[in-house]
C-alpha positions as CSV (number, residue, x, y, z in Angstrom):
1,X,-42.0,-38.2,-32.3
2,X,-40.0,-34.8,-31.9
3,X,-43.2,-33.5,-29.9
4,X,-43.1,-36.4,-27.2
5,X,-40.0,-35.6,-24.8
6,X,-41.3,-32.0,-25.2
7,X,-44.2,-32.3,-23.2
8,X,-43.1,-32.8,-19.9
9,X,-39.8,-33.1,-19.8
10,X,-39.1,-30.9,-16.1
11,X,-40.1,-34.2,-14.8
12,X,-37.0,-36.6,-16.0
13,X,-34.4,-34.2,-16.1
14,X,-32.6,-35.9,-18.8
15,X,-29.5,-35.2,-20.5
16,X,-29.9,-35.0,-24.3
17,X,-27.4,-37.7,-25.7
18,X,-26.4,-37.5,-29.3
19,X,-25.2,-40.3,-29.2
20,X,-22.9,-42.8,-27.2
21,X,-23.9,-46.5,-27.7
22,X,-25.8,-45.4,-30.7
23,X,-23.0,-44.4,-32.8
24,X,-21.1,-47.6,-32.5
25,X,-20.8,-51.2,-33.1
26,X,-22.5,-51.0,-36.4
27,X,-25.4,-48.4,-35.6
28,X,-23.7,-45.6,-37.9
29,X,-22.9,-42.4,-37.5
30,X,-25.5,-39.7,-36.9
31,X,-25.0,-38.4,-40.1
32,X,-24.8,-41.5,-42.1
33,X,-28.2,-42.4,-40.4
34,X,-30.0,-39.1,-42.1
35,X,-32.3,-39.7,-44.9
36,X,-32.0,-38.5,-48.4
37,X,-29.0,-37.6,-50.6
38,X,-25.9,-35.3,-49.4
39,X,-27.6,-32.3,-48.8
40,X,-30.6,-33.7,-47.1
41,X,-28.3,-35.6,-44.9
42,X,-26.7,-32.5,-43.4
43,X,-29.7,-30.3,-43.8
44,X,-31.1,-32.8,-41.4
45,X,-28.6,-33.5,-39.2
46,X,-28.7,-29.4,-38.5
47,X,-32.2,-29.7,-38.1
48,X,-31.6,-32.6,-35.4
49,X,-29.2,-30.5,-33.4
50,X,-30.4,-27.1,-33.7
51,X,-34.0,-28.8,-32.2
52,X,-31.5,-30.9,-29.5
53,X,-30.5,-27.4,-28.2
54,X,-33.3,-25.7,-27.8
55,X,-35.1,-28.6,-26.3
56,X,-35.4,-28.5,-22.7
57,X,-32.5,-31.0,-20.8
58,X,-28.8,-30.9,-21.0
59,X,-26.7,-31.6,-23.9
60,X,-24.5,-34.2,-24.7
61,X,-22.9,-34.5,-28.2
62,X,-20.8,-37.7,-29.2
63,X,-17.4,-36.8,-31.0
64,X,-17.5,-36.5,-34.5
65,X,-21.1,-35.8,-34.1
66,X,-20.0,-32.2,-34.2
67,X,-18.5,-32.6,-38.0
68,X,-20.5,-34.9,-39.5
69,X,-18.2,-37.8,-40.0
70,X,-19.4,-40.4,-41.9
71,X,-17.6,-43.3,-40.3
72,X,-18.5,-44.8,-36.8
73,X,-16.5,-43.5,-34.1
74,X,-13.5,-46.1,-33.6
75,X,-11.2,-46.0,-30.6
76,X,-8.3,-47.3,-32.5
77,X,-8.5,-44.8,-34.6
78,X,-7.9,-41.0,-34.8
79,X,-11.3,-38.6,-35.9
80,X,-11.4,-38.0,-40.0
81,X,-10.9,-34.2,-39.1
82,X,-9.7,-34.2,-42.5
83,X,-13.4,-33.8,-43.4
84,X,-12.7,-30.2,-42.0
85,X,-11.5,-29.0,-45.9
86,X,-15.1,-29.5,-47.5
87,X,-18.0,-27.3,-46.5
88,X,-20.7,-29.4,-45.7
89,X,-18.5,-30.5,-42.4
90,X,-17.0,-26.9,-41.9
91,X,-20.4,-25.5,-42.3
92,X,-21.7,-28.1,-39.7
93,X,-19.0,-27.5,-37.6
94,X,-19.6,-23.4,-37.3
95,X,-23.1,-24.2,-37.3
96,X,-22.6,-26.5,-33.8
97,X,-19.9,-23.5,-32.4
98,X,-22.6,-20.8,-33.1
99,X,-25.3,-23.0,-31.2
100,X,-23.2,-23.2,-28.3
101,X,-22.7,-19.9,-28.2
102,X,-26.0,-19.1,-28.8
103,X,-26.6,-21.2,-26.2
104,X,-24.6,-20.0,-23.3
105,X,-25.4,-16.5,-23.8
106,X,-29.2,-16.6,-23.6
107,X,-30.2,-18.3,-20.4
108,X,-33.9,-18.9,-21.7
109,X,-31.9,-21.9,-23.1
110,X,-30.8,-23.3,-20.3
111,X,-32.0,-21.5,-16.9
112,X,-35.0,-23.1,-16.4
113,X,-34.9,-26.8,-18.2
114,X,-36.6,-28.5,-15.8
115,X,-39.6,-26.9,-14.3
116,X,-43.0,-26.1,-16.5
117,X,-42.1,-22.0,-16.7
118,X,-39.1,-22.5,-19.0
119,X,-41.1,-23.9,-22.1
120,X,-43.9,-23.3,-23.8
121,X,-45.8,-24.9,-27.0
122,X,-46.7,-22.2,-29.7
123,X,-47.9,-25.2,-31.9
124,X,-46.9,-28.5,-32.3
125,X,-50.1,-29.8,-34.2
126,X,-49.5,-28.6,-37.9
127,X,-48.9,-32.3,-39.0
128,X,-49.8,-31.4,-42.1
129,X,-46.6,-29.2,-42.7
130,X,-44.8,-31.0,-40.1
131,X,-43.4,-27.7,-38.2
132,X,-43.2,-27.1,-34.7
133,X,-42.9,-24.0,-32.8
134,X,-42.2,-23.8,-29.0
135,X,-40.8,-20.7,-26.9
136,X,-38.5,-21.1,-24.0
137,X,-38.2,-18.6,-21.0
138,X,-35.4,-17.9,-18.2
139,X,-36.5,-16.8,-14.7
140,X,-37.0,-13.2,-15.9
141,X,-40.3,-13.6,-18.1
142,X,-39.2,-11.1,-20.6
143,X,-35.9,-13.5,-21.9
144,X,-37.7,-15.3,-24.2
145,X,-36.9,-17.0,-27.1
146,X,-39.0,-18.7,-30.0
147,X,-37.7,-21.5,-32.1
148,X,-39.4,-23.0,-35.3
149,X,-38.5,-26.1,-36.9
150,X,-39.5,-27.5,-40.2
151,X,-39.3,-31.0,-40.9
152,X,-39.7,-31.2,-44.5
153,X,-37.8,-30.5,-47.6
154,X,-40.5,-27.6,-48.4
155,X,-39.6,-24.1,-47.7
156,X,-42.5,-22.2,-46.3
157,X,-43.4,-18.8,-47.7
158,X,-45.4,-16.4,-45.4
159,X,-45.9,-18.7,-42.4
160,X,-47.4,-17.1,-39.8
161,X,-46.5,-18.1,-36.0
162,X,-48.1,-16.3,-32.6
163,X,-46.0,-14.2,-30.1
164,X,-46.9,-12.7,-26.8
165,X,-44.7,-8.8,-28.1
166,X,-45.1,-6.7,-31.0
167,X,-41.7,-5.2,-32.6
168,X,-38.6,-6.2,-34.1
169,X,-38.0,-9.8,-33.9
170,X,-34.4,-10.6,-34.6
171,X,-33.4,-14.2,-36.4
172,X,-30.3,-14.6,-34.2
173,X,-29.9,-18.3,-36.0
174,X,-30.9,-19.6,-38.9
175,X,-29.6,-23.5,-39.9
176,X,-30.0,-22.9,-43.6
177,X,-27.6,-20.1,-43.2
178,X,-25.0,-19.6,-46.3
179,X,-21.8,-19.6,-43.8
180,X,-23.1,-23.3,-43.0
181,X,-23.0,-24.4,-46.5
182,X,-27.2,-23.8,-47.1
183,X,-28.9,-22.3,-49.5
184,X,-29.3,-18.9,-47.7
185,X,-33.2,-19.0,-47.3
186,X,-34.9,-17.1,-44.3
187,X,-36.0,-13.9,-43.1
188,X,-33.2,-11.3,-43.8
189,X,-32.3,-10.6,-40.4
190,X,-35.6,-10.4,-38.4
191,X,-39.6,-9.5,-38.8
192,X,-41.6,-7.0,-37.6
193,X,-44.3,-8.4,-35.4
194,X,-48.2,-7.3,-36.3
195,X,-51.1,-7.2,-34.5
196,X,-52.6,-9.9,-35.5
197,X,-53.7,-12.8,-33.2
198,X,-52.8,-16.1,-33.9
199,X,-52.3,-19.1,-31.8
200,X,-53.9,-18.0,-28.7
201,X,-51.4,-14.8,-28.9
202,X,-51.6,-11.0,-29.8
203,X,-49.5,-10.4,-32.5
204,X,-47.5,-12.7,-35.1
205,X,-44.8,-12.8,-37.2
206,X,-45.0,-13.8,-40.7
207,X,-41.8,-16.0,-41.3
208,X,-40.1,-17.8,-44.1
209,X,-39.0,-20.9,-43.1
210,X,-36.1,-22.8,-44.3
211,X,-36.1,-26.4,-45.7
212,X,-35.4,-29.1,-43.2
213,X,-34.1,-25.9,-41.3
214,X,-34.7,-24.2,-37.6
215,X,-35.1,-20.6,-36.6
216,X,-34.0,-19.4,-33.4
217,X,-35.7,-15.6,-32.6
218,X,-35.7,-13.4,-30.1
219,X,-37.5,-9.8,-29.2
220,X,-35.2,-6.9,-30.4
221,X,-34.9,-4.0,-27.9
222,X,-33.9,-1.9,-30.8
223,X,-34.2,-2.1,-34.3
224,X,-31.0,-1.2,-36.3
225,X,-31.1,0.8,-39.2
């Protein structure tokens, strides 16, 4: 369950391994073990690593993980960065360079993974639609940011998520992203939070989320024009 390692993870301080021993010796690739046709394969495997980095715990990406190559990795054998000229793997590629950046920029990421104060469930019981939302903080309370994942093939119209601010919230990423080979769907740059409670919290955002996709947010200072 994607919910599990979430719940108290400050306690293990784990590294997040994707994947060593699990990518050879006839276990796959990480994206030949995705589900579904072509597009579902990637749209997951996005999904799978966009979720890695925002989870609390260091990251640890196998090579040829970072493309999507379809074979198992083999040390007598060079990686198929030939895969690089179609854009499902160049897509996946920019997708895994913007997370990292993404990721070493904002230190809600990664200040704080293993002590209680750097994560924080918004809601991880809608089973139903099988989305998760969690925040995660750095030591200064007001670097936050909220990522929402949805697990399904559905895109979700008008889906309404809790935050602690009102204001501009900007999408900074967005996994279905065109420039990642997706099909573009999400929130045209950011929402305006409203005052309306919802999950325990003052205002909310309504959001369109993505299929199979994950939303990285964060308060805007200033809303451009």
């Amino acid at each position: 369950m994607p919910t599990t390692t979430a719940h108290q993870p400050w306690l293990s301080e784990y590294d997040l391994y994707l994947f060593g021993e699990g990518v050879v010796y006839g276990k796959r690739s990480l994206l030949a073990k995705m589900p579904g046709d072509e597009w579902c394969k990637f749209a997951n495997l996005r999904l799978l690593l966009g979720y890695a980095f925002g989870h609390p715990g260091k990251k640890l990406l196998f090579m040829g993980g970072d493309f999507g190559q379809w074979n198992e990795w083999n040390h007598d054998v060079s990686l198929d960065w030939h895969l690089l000229q179609y854009p499902f793997h160049s897509g996946l590629l920019r997708w895994v360079r913007d997370l990292n950046t993404f990721y070493r920029g904002q230190p809600s990421l990664h200040q704080v993974d293993f002590d209680p104060s750097g994560f924080e469930w918004v809601d991880c019981n809608d089973f139903v639609r099988s989305v998760i939302a969690f925040i995660r903080r750095g030591r200064n309370p007001a670097d936050v940011t909220l990522l929402i994942f949805n697990f399904t093939p559905v895109p979700r119209a008008n889906y309404r998520v809790g935050v602690p601010w009102g204001g501009y919230w900007e999408e900074c990423l967005n996994s279905d992203a065109i420039l990642y080979g997706r099909s573009g769907q999400g929130n045209i740059g950011g929402v305006e939070a409203v005052p309306m409670p919802h999950h325990g919290r003052p205002h909310s955002l309504s959001l369109t989320l993505p299929p199979l996709g994950a939303l990285f947010l964060r308060k805007a200072e200033i809303r451009a024009s």
